[in-house]
N, C-alpha and C positions, 0 to 999 in steps of 0.2 A: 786333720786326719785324712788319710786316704780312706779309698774304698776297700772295705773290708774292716774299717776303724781303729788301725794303728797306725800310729804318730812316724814318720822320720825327720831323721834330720834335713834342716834346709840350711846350705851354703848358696853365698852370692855364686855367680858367677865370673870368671877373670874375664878381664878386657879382651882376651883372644874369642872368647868364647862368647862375648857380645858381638863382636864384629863379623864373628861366623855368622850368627846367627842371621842376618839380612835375606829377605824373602823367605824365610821359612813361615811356617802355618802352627797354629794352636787348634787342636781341635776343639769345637762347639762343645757349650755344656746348657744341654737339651734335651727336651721331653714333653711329655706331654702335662696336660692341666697344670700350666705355667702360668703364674698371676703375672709375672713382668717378664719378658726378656729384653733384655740390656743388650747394646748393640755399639759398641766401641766401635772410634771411626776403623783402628789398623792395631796388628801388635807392637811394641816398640820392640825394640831388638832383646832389649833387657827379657822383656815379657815370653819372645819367642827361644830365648838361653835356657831360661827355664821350664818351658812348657806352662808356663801360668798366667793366667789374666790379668792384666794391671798390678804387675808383681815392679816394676820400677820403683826404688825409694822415690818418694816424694809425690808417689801417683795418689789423689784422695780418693780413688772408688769405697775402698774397704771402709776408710773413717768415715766417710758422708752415707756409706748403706749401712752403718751400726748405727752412726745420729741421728739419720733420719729413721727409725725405727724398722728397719727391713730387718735386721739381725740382731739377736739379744746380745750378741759380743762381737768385737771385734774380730774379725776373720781375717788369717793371715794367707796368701795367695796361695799357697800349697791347702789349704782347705776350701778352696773353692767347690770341692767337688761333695759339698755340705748343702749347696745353694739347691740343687733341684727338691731336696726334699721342703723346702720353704717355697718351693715355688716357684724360685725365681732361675734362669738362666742366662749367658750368657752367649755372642754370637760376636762378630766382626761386619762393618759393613766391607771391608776389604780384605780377605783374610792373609797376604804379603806383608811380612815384618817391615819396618823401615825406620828408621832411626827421629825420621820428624814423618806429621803427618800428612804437610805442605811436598813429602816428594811422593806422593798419590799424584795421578793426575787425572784431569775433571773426567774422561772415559775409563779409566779407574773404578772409579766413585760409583759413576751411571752402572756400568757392569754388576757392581756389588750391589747396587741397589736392588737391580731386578733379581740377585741371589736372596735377597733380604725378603724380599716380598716374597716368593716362592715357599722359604721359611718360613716364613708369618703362614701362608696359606697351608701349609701340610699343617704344621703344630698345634695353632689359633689359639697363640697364649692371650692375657686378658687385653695386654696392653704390649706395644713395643717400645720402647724407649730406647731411644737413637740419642747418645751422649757427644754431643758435637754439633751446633747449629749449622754452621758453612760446612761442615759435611752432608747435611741431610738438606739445605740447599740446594747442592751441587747433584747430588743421587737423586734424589728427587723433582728434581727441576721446577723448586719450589723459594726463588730468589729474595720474595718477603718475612718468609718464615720468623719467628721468633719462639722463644723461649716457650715451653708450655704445650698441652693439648691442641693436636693437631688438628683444623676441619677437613682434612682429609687422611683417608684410609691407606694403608699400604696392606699391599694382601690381605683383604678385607678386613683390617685388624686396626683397631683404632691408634694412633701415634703419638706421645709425647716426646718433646725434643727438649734433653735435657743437658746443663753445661759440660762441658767436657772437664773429667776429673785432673786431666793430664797437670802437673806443677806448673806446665808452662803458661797453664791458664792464670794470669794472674789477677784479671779481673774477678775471680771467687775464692773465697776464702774455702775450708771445710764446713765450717756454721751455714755459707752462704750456700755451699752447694746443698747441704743436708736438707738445709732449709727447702730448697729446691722440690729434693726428693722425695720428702716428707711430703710435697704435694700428691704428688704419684702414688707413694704409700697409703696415702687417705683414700684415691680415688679409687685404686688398685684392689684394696682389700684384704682381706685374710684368706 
């Protein structure tokens, strides 16, 4: 559903219109008394064709935030804009499209970081959840980091770092990632 609560249709994208896409921006879906904002490392091209957040087939945000219990159904990218009334939003640590997210580069990342904490501090949703380990690494200047609740703060807002949904992760499954998230969701709250 859009805003305003009627449905349209969504078509893919054509291959011209992926390739256009490169360096373009999605705007934030932000607000205030936010239990999580989710903080994708970049859009992929796919995501910035369409204006929507981890709208690439094969990307698992949508299936691992309905398993992990954030969403009572499934949410298809064009209803993203569902999410701030449960709380939750969404953000970029880099917000330039790019087709992988290895063509960021590490002052990139740092840049977007400090846009990220700035966010965290105007917003002060509960928790930020940075999806992408070696992203929040690299922004952060934080080279041990692993998986999970962060002991430290980004704009004074507590951190989890959560796996990256992207297909190319193949190290996680959707069960594994859900699993993941489903920690967050406990910790997070209603």
């Amino acid at each position: 559903m859009q805003p305003g609560g009627y449905a349209r249709a969504v078509s893919a994208p054509t291959a011209a219109e992926v390739a256009a896409a490169a360096g373009r921006t999605i705007p934030d879906l932000i607000g205030p008394d936010l239990r999580v904002l989710f903080s994708g490392i970049n859009p992929s091209l796919y995501s910035a064709a369409t204006g929507h957040h981890f709208a690439r087939p094969g990307n698992r945000f949508w299936p691992a935030l309905h398993r992990s219990g954030f969403t009572d159904r499934q949410l298809h990218p064009s209803e993203q804009f569902e999410l701030p009334s449960l709380g939750l939003g969404i953000t970029n640590v880099v917000a330039r499209a790019t087709a992988r997210a290895d063509e960021l580069s590490p002052a990139e990342l740092v840049a977007g970081g400090e846009v990220l904490a700035a966010l965290a501090r105007l917003w002060k949703p509960r928790y930020l959840a940075v999806l992408g380990v070696t992203a929040y690494r690299t922004a952060f200047a934080k080279p041990k980091a692993a998986i999970g609740l962060q002991p430290d703060r980004v704009g004074s807002v507590p951190v989890w770092v959560l796996p990256n949904p992207s297909g190319l992760n193949a190290h996680y499954t959707v069960d594994t990632l859900a699993a993941a998230y489903a920690e967050l969701r406990e910790t997070a709250g209603s």
